[in-house]
Kinemage of the C-alpha trace (Angstrom):
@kinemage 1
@onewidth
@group {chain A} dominant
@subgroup {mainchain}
@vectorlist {calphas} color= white
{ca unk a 1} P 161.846 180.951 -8.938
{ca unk a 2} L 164.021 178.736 -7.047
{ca unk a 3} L 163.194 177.993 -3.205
{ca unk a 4} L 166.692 177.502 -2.729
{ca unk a 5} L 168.001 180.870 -3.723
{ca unk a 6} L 168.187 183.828 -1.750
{ca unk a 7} L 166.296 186.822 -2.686
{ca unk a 8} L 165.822 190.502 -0.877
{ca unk a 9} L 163.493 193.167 -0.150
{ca unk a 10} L 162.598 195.721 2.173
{ca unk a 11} L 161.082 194.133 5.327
{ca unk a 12} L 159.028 197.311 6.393
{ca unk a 13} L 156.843 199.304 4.383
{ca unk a 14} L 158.172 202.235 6.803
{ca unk a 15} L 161.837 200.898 5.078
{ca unk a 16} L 160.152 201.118 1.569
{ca unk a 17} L 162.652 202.774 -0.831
{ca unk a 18} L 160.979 205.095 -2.681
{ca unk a 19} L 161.399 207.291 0.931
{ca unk a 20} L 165.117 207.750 0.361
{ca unk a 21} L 166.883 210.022 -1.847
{ca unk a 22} L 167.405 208.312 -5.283
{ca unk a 23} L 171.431 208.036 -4.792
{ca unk a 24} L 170.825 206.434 -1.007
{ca unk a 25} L 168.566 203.848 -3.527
{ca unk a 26} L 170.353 202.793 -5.936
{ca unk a 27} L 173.504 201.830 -3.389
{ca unk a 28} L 171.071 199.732 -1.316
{ca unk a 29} L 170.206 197.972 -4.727
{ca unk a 30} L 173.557 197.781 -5.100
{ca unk a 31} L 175.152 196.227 -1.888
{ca unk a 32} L 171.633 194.140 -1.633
{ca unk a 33} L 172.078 192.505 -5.013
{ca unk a 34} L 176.066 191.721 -4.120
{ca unk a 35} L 175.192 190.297 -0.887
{ca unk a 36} L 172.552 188.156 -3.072
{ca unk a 37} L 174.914 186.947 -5.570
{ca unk a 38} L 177.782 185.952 -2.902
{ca unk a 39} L 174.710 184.174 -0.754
{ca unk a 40} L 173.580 182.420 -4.401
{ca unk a 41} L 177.108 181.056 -4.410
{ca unk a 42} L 176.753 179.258 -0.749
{ca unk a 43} L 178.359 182.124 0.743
{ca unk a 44} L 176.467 182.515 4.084
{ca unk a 45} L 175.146 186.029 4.167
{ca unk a 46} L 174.891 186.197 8.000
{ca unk a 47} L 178.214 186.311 7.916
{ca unk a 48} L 178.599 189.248 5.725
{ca unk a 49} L 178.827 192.866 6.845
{ca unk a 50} L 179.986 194.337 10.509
{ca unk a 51} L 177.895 192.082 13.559
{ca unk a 52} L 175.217 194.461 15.084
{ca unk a 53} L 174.390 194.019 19.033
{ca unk a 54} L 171.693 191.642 17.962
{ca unk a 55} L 171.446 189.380 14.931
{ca unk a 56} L 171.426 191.754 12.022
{ca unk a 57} L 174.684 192.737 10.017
{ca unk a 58} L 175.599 196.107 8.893
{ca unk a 59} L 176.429 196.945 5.234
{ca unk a 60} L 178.114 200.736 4.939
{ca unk a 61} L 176.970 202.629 1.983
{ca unk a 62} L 179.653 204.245 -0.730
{ca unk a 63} L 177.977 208.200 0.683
{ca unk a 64} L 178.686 207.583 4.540
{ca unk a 65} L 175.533 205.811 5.026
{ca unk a 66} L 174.448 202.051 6.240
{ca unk a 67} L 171.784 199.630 6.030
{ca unk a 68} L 171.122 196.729 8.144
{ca unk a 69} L 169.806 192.757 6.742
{ca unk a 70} L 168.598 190.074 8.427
{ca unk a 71} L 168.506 186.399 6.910
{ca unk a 72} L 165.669 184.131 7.107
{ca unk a 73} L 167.362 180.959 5.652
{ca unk a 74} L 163.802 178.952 6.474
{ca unk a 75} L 161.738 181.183 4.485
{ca unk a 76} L 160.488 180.423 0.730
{ca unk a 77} L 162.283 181.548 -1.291
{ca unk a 78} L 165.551 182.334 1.098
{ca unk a 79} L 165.391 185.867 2.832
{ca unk a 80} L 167.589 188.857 3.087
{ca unk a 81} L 165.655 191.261 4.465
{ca unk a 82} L 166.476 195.175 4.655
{ca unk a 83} L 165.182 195.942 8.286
{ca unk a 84} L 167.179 199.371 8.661
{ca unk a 85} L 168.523 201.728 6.429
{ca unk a 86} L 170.182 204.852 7.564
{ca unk a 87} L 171.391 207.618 4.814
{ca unk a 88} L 173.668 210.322 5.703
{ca unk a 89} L 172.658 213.864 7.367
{ca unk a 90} L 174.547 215.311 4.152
{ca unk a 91} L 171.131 213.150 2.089
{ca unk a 92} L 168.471 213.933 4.225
């Protein structure tokens, strides 16, 4: 693998995915990997999704939910990491 390409993954084992329903899952995976390609094109990724009051971005979910990613641009390999994900009461 690259060092110059972005990759993601949870950033808490309390965030691990197998805690979510399956549908909540699979749009993470989703939105993650399309915020991975566009970052893999030079697109910045801190500067996609809704700004939060600190430095994470917010990425709604198709099911009325939302996760939340921070980038670590000086990591190895390049970081976008899941630090927040909140599914919808309708889910839980």
């Amino acid at each position: 693998m690259s060092h110059d390409r972005w990759v993601w993954e949870y950033a808490f084992h309390a965030e691990d995915e197998f805690g979510y329903p399956k549908q909540i899952r699979d749009e993470v995976t989703a939105l993650a990997d399309q915020i991975t390609e566009l970052a893999n094109l030079g697109i910045d990724p801190a500067g996609l999704g809704t700004p939060t009051p600190g430095t994470a971005r917010r990425h709604t979910l198709p099911s009325g939910g939302w996760f939340e990613t921070q980038c670590l641009p000086r990591a190895r390999p390049r970081l976008i990491a899941i630090v927040l994900v909140v599914p919808p009461p309708h889910l839980l």
